[in-house]
C-alpha positions as CSV (number, residue, x, y, z in Angstrom):
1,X,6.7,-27.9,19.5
2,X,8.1,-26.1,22.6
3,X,6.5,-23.6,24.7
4,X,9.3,-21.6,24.1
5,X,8.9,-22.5,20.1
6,X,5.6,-21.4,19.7
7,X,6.5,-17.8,21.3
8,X,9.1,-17.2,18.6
9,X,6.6,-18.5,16.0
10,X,4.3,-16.1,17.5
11,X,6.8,-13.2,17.6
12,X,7.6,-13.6,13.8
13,X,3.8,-12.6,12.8
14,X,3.4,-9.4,12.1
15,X,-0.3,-9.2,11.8
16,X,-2.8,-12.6,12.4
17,X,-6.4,-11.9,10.5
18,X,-9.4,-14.0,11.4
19,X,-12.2,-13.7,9.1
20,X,-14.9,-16.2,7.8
21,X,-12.0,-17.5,5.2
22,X,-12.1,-21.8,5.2
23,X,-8.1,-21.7,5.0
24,X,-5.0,-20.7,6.2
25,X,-2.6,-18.2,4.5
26,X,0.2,-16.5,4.8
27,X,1.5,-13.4,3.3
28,X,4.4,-11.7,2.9
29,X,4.1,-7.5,2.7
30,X,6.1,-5.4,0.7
31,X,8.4,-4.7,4.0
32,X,8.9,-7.8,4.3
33,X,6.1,-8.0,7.0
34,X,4.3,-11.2,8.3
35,X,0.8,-11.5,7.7
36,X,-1.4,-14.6,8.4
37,X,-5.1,-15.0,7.3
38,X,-6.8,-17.9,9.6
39,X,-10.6,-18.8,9.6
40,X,-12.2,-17.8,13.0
41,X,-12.3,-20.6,14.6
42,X,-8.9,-22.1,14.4
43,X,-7.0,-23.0,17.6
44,X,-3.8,-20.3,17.4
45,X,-1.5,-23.6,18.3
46,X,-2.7,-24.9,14.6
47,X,-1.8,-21.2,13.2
48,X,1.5,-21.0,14.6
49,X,2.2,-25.0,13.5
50,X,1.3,-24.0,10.2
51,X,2.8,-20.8,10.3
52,X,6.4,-23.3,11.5
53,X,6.0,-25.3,8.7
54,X,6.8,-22.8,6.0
55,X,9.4,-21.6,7.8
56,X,11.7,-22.0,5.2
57,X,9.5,-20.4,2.1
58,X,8.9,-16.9,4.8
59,X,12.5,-16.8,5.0
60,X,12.9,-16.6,1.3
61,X,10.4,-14.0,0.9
62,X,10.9,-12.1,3.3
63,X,14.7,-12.1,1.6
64,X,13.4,-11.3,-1.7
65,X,10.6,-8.4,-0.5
66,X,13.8,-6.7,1.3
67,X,16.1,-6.9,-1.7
68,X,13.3,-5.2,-3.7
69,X,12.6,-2.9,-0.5
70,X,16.3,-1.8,-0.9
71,X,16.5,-1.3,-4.9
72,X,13.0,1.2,-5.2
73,X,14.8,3.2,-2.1
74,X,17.8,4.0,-3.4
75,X,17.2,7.7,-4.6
76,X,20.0,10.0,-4.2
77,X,17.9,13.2,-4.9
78,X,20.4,14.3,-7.9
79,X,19.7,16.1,-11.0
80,X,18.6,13.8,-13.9
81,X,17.3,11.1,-11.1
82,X,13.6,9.9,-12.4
83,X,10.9,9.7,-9.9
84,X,7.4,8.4,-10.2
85,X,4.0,10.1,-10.4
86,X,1.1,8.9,-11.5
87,X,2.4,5.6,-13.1
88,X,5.2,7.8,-14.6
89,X,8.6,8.6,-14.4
90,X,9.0,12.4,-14.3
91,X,13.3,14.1,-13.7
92,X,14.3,16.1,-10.8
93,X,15.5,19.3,-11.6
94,X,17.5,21.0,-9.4
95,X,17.7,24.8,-8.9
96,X,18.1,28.2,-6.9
97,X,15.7,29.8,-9.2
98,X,12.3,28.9,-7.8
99,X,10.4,29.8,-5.0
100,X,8.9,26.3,-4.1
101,X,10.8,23.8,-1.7
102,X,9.6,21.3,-4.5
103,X,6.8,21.6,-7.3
104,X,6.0,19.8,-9.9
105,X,6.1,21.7,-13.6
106,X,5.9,21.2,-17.0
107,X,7.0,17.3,-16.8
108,X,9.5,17.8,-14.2
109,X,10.3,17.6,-10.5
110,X,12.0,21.0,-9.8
111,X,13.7,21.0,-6.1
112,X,14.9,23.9,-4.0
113,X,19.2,23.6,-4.0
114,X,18.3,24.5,-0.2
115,X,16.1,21.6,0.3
116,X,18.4,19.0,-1.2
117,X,19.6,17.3,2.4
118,X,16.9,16.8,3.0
119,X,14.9,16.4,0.0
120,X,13.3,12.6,1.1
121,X,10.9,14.0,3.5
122,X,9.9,16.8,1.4
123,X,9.5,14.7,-1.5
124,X,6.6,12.4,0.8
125,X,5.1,15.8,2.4
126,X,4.5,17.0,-1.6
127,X,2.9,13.4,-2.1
128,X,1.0,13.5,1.0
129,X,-0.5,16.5,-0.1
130,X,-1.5,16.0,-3.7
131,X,-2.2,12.5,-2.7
132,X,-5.0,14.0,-0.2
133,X,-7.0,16.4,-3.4
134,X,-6.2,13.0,-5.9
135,X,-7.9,10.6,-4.0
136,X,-10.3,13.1,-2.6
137,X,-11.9,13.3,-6.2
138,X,-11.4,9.8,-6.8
139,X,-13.3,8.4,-3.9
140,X,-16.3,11.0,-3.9
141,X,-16.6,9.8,-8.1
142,X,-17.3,6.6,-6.8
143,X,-18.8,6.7,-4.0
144,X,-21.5,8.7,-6.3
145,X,-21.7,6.2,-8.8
146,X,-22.2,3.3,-6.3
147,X,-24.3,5.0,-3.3
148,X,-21.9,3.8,-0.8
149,X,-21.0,6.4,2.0
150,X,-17.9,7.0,3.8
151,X,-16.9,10.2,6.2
152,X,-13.4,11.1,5.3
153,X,-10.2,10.5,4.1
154,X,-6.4,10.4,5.7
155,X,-3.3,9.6,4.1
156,X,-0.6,8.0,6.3
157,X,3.1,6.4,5.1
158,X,1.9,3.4,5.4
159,X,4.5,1.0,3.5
160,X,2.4,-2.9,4.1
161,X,-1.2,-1.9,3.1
162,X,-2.4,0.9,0.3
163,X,-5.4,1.3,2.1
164,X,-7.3,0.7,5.5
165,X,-11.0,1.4,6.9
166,X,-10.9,3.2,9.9
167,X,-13.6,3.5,12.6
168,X,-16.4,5.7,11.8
169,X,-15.8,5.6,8.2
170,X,-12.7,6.8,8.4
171,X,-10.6,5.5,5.0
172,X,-6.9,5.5,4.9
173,X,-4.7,5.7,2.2
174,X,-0.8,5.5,2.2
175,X,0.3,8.3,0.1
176,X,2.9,5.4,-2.1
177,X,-0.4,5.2,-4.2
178,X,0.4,8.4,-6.3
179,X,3.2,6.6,-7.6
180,X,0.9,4.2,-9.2
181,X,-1.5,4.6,-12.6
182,X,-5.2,6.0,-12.3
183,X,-6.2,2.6,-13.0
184,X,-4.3,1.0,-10.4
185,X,-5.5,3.9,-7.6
186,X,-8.9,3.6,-9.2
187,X,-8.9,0.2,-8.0
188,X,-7.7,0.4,-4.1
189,X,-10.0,3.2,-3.8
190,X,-12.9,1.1,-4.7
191,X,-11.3,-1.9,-2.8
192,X,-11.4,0.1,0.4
193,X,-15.1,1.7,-0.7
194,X,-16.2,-1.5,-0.6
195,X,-15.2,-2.5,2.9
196,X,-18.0,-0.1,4.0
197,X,-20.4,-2.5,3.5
198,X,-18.0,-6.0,3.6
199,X,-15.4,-5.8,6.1
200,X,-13.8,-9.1,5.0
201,X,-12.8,-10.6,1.8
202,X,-15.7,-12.8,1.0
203,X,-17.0,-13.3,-2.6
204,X,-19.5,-10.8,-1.1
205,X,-17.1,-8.3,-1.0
206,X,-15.1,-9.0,-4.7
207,X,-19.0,-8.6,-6.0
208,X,-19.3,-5.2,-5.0
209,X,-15.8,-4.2,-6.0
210,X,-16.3,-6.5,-9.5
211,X,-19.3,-4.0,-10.5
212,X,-17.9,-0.7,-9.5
213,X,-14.2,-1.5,-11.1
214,X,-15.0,-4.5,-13.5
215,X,-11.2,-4.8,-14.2
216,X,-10.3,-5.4,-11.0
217,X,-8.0,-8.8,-11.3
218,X,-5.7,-7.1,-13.6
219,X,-5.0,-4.0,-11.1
220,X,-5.1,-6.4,-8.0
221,X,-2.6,-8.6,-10.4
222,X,-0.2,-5.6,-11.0
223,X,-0.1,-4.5,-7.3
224,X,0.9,-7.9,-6.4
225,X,3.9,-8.1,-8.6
226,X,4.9,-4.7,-9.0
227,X,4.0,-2.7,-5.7
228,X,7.7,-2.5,-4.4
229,X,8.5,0.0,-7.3
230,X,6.1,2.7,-5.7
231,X,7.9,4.0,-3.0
232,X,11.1,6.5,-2.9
């Protein structure tokens, strides 16, 4: 391959992970986003052949993560229009008569008539902010029932990854999560828990996650397939 090959290969991945892994892989993110998981001591000219060779299959997925990218953010903010909440889908109700921007009530999303235009962002800042006292509880739960420490918490809008250890013990979360069931947040939460003490992926790691959240394959399983739907 080219010089000038292997700087477009290079240029297509998003993110290039070297852990302690004895294979390759590549993923493709919900937004349609590169990432490749290499062993540490790979040559980068055998990651970016590799990363060549399915060409063709990253194309396709990449297709097919945009389509579905596309479908789950087509929300018009009307009256009637379902959005999702803890696994569930709640209506948007839309009205002068309340004093909130948007609040959440009795089984319904009610919005300001005001805040319609631009009712996207105030729909994330109203997950952003539950999501921060959800996950708050969550975390402290099991970091209590485990003994493993962290400092904080953030939420970001992060649309690739549900969650992400930062220095310090620092643990991100991308506020998308509160569209999912308790199970399925549950789950991340204890995913990322457990990077405080395994930074990779080894079977060291899924150890300490399988005997904090013993159902762990089924969540991890239902993310996989079905993570494009939580987003607005």
């Amino acid at each position: 391959m080219k010089q000038a090959d292997y700087r477009q290969v290079e240029k297509s991945i998003t993110r290039l992970i070297r852990t302690n892994r004895q294979t390759m892989v590549i993923v493709i993110e919900n937004d349609a986003s590169v990432t490749v998981r290499a062993p540490k001591r790979v040559p980068k000219k055998e990651i970016l052949d590799f990363v060549k060779s399915k060409k063709n299959w990253i194309v396709e997925k990449q297709r097919e993560a945009a389509l579905k990218v596309r479908q789950a953010r087509a929300k018009k903010f009307v009256e009637g229009e379902m959005f999702m909440y803890l696994g569930k889908q709640y209506p948007l109700i839309i009205t002068e008569e309340t004093n909130y921007a948007l609040k959440f009530s009795k089984g319904n999303f009610i919005l300001h008539t005001k805040c319609q235009p631009t009712a996207y962002q105030i729909f994330i800042n109203w997950y952003k902010k539950i999501a921060y006292k959800y996950l708050s509880q969550r975390i402290e739960y099991y970091s209590g029932i485990s003994g493993i420490k962290y400092k904080n918490i953030k939420i970001n809008s992060a649309q690739s990854r549900w969650g992400s250890c930062g220095l310090k013990g620092t643990i991100n979360f991308t506020w998308r999560l509160l569209l999912a069931s308790p199970n399925i947040i549950d789950y991340v939460v204890v995913h990322e828990l457990a990077h405080m003490k395994e930074l990779n992926h080894s079977p060291k790691f899924w150890s300490i996650v399988k005997s904090i959240y013993p159902d762990f394959l089924s969540a991890r399983k239902w993310l996989a397939d079905n993570g494009h739907i939580l987003n607005i």
